[in-house]
BADRENKE-226086 format. One record per residue: residue number from 1; chain; x, y, z of N, C-alpha, C in turn. Coordinates in Angstrom, 2 decimals, m for minus. Last residue first. Layout:
+-----+-----+---------+---------+---------+---------+---------+---------+---------+---------+---------+
: seq : mol :     n.x :     n.y :     n.z :    ca.x :    ca.y :    ca.z :     c.x :     c.y :     c.z :
+-----+-----+---------+---------+---------+---------+---------+---------+---------+---------+---------+
: NUM :   A :       X :       Y :       Z :       X :       Y :       Z :       X :       Y :       Z :
...
+-----+-----+---------+---------+---------+---------+---------+---------+---------+---------+---------+
end
This chain:
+-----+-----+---------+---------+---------+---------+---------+---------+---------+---------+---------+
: seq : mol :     n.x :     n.y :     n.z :    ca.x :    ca.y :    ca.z :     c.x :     c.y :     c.z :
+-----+-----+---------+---------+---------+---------+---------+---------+---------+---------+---------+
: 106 :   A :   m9.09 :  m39.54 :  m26.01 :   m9.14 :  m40.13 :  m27.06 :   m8.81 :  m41.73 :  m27.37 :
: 105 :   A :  m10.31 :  m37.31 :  m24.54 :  m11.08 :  m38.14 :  m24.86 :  m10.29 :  m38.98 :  m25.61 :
: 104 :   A :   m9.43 :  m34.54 :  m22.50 :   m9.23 :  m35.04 :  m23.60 :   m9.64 :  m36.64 :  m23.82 :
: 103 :   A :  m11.62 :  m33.25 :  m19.92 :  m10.47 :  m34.40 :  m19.87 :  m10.34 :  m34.37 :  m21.80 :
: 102 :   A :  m12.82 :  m30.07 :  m18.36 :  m12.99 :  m31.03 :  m19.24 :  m11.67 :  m31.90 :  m20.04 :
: 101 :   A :  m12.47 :  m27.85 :  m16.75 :  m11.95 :  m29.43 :  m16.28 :  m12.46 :  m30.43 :  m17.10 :
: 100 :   A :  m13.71 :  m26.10 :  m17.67 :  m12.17 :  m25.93 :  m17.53 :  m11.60 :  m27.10 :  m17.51 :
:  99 :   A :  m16.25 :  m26.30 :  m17.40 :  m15.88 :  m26.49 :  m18.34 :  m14.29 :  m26.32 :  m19.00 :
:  98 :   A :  m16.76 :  m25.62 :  m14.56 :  m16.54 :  m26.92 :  m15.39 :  m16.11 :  m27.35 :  m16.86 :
:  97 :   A :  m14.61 :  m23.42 :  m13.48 :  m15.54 :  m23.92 :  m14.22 :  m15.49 :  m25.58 :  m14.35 :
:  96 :   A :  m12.73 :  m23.78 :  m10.18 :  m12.58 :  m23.63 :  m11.86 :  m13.76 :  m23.87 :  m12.56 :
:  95 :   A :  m13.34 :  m21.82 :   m6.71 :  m13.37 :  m23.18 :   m7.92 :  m13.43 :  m22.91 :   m9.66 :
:  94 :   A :  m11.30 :  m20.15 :   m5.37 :  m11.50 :  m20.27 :   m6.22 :  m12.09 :  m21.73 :   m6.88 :
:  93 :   A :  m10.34 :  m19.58 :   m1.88 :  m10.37 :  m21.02 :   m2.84 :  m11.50 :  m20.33 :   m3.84 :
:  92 :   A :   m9.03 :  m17.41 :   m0.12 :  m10.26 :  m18.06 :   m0.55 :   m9.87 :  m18.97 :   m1.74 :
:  91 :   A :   m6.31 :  m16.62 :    1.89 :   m7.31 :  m17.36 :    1.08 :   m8.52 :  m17.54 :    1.01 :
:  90 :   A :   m6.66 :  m14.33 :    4.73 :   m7.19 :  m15.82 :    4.80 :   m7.44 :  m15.55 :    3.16 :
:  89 :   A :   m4.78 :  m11.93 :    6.31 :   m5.68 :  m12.02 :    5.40 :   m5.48 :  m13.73 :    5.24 :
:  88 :   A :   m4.43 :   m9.60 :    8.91 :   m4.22 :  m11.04 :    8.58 :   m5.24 :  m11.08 :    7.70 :
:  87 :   A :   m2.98 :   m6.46 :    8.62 :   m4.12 :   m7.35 :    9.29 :   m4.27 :   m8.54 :    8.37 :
:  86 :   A :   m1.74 :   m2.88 :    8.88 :   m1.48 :   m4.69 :    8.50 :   m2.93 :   m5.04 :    8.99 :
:  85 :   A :   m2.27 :   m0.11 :    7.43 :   m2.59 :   m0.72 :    8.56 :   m2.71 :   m2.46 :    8.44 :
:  84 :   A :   m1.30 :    2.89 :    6.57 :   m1.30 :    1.71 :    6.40 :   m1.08 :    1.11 :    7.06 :
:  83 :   A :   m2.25 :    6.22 :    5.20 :   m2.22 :    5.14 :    6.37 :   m2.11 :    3.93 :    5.90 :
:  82 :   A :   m0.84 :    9.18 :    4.52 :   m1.02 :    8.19 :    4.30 :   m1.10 :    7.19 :    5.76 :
:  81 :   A :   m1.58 :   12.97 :    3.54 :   m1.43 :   11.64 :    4.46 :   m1.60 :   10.27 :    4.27 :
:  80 :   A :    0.85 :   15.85 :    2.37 :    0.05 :   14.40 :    2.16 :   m0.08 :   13.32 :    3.45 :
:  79 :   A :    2.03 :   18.15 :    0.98 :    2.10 :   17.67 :    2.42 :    0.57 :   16.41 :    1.81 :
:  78 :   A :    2.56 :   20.39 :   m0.81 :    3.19 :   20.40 :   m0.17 :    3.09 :   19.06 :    0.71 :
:  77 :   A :    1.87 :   19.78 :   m4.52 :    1.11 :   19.20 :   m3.52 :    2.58 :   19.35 :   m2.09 :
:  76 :   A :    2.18 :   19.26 :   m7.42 :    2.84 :   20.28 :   m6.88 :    2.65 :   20.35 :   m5.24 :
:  75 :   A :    1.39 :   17.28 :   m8.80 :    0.44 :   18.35 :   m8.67 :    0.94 :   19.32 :   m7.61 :
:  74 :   A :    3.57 :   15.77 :   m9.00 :    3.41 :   16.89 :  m10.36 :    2.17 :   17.73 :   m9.91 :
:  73 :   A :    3.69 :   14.72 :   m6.28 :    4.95 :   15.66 :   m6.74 :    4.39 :   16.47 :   m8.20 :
:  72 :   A :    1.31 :   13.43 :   m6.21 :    1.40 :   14.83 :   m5.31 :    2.40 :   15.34 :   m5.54 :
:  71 :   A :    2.00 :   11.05 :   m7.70 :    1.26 :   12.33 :   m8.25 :    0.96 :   13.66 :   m7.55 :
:  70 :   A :    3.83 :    9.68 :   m6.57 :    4.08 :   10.84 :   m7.82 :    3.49 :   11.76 :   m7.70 :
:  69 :   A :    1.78 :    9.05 :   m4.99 :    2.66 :    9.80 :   m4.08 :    3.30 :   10.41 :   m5.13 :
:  68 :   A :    0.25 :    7.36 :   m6.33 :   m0.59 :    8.53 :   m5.20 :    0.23 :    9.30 :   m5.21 :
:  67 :   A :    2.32 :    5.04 :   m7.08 :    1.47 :    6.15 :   m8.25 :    1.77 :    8.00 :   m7.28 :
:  66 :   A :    2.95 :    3.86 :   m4.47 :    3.56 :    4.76 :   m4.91 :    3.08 :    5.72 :   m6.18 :
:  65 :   A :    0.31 :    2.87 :   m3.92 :    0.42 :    4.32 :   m3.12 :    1.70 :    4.51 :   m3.85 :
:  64 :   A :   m1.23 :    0.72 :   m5.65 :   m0.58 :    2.20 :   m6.01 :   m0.57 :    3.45 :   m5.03 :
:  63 :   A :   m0.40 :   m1.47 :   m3.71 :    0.20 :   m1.12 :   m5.13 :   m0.19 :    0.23 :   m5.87 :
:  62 :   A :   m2.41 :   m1.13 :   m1.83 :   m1.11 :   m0.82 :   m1.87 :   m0.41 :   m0.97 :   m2.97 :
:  61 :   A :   m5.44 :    0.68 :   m2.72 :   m4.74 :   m0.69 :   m3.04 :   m3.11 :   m0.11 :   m2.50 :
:  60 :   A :   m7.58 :    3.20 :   m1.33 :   m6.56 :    2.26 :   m2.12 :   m5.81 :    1.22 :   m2.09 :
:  59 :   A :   m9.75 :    4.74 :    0.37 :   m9.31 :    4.08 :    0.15 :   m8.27 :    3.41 :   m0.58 :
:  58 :   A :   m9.42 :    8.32 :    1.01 :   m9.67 :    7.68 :    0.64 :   m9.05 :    6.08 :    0.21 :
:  57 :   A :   m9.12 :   11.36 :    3.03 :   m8.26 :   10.15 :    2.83 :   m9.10 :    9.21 :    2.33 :
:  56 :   A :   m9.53 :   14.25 :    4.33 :  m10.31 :   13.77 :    2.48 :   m9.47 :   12.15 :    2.18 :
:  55 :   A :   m8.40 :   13.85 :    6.81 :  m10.17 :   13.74 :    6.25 :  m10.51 :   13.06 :    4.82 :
:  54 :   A :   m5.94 :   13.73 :    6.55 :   m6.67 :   12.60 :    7.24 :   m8.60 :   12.32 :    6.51 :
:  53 :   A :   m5.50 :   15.37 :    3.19 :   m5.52 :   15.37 :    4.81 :   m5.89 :   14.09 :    5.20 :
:  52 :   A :   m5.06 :   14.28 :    0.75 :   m4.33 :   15.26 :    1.29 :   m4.23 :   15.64 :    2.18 :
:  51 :   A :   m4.81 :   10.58 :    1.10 :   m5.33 :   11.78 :    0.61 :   m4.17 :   12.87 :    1.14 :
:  50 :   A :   m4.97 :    7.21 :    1.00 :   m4.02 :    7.85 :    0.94 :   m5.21 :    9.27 :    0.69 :
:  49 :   A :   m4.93 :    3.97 :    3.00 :   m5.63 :    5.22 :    2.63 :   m4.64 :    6.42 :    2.09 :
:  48 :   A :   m5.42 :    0.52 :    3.05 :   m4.68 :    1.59 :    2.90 :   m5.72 :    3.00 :    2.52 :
:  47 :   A :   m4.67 :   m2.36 :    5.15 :   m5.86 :   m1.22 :    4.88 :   m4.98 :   m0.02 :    4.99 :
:  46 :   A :   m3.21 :   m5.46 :    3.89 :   m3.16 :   m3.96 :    3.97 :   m4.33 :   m3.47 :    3.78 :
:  45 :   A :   m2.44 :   m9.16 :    4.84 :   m2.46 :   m8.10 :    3.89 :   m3.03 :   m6.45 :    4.79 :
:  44 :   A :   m0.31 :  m11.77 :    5.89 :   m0.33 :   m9.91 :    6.07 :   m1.19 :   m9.27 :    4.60 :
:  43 :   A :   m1.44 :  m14.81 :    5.49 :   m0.53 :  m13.68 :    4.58 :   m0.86 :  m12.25 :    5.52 :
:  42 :   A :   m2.99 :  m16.66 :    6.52 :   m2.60 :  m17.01 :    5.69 :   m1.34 :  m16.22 :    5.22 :
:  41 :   A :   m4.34 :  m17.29 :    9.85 :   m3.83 :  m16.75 :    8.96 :   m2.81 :  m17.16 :    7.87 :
:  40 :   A :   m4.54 :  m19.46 :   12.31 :   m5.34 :  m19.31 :   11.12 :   m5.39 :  m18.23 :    9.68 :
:  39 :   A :   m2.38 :  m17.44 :   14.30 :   m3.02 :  m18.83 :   14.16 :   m4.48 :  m18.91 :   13.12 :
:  38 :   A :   m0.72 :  m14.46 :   12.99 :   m1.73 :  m15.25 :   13.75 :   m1.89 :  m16.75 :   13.44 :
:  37 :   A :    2.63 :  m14.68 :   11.70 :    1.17 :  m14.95 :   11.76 :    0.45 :  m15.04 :   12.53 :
:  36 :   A :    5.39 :  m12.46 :   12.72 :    4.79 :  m13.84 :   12.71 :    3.24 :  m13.84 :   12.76 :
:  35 :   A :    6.51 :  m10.19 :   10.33 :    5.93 :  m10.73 :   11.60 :    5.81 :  m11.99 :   11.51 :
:  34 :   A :    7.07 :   m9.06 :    8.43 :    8.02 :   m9.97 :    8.97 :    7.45 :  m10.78 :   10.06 :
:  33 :   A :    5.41 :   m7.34 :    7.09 :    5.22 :   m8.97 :    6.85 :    6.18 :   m9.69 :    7.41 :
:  32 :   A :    6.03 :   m5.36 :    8.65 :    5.11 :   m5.97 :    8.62 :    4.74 :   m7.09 :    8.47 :
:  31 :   A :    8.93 :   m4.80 :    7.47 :    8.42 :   m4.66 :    8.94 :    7.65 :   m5.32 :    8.97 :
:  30 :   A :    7.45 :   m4.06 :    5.08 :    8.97 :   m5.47 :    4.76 :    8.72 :   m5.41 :    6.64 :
:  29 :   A :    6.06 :   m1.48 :    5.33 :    5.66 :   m2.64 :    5.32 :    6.17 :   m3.96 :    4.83 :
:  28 :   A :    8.24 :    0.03 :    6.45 :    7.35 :   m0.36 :    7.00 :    6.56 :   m1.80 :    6.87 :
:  27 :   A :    9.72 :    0.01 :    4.06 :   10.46 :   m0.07 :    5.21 :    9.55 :   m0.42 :    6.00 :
:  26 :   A :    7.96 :    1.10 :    2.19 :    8.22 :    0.50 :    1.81 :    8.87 :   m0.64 :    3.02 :
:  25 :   A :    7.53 :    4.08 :    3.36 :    6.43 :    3.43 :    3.38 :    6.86 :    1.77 :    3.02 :
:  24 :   A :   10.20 :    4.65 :    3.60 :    9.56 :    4.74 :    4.89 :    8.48 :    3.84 :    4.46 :
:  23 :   A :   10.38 :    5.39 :    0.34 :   11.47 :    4.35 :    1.52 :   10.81 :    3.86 :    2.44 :
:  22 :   A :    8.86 :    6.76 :   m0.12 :    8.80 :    5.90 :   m0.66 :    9.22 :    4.53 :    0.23 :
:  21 :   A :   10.16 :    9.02 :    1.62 :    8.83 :    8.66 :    1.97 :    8.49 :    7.60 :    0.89 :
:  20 :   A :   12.07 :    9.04 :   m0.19 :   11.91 :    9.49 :    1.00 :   11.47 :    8.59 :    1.70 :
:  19 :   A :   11.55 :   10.26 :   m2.73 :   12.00 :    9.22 :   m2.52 :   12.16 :    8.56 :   m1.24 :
:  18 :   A :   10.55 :   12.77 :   m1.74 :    9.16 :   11.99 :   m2.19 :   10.03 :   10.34 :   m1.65 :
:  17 :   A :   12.76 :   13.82 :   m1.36 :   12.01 :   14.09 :   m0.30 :   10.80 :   12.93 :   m0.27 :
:  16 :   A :   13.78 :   14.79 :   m3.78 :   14.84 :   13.36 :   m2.97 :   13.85 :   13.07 :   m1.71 :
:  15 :   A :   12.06 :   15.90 :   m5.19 :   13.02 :   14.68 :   m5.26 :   12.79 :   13.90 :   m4.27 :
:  14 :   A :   12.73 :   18.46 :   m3.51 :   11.50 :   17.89 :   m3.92 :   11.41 :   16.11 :   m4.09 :
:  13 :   A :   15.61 :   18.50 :   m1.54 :   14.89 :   18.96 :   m2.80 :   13.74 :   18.10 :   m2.79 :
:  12 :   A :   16.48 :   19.98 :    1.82 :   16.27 :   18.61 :    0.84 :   15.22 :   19.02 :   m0.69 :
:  11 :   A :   16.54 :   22.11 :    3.07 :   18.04 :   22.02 :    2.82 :   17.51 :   20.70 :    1.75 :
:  10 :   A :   14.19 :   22.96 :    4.14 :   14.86 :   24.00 :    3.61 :   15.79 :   23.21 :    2.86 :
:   9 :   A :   10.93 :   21.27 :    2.52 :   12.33 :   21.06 :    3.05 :   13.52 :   22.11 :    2.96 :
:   8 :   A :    7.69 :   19.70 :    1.65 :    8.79 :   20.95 :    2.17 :    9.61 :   20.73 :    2.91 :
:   7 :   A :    6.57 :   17.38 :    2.55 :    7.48 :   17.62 :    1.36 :    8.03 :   18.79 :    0.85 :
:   6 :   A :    5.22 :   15.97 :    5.11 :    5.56 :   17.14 :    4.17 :    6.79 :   17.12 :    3.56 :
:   5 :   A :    2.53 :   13.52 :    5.98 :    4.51 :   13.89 :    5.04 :    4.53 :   15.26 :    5.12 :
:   4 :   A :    1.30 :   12.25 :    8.48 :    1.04 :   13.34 :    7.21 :    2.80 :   13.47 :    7.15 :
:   3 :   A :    0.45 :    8.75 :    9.00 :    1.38 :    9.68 :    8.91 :    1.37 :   10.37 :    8.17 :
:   2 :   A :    0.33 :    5.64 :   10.70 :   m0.55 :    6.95 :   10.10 :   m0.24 :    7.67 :   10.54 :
:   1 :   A :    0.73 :    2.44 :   10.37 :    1.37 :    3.70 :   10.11 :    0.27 :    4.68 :    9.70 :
+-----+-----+---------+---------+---------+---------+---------+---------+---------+---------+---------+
end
């Protein structure tokens, strides 16, 4: 998905407009992970970008494009772009210290 919002509306309020586009972005990516996996994939994860144009669009976490998207409602902000782009993400294995795996002795 790569898509500028606007959040000008004759007949829809500010509101209800953001909630909106909460939806859509949310709708999309329940879409996404519905898919079926590649072969050696683990999970759908996300390359996200959010700014005020395509240009000034900077990286982020999908957990806070909804923040992003408040915050173009208190900064008063007509129009915003967001991208979000699935792609198969692979585990990594974590090993525990050793000193995690130390046994009780008694």
């Amino acid at each position: 998905m790569k898509k500028t919002f606007e959040l000008t509306h004759p007949k829809v309020k500010l509101a209800r407009r953001v909630d909106a586009v909460k939806h859509e972005v949310k709708k999309y990516v329940k879409r996404e992970r519905g898919k079926t996996l590649p072969a050696g994939a683990d999970f759908w994860d996300f390359d996200c970008k959010f700014g005020n144009t395509e240009a000034e669009a900077e990286s982020v976490h999908l957990s806070e494009i909804n923040k992003r998207i408040d915050q173009t409602q208190v900064e008063g902000l007509t129009s915003f772009y967001i991208e979000v782009i699935a792609k198969e993400g692979i585990r990594t294995f974590t090993p525990k210290d050793e000193s995690e795996l130390e046994f009780d002795e008694e």
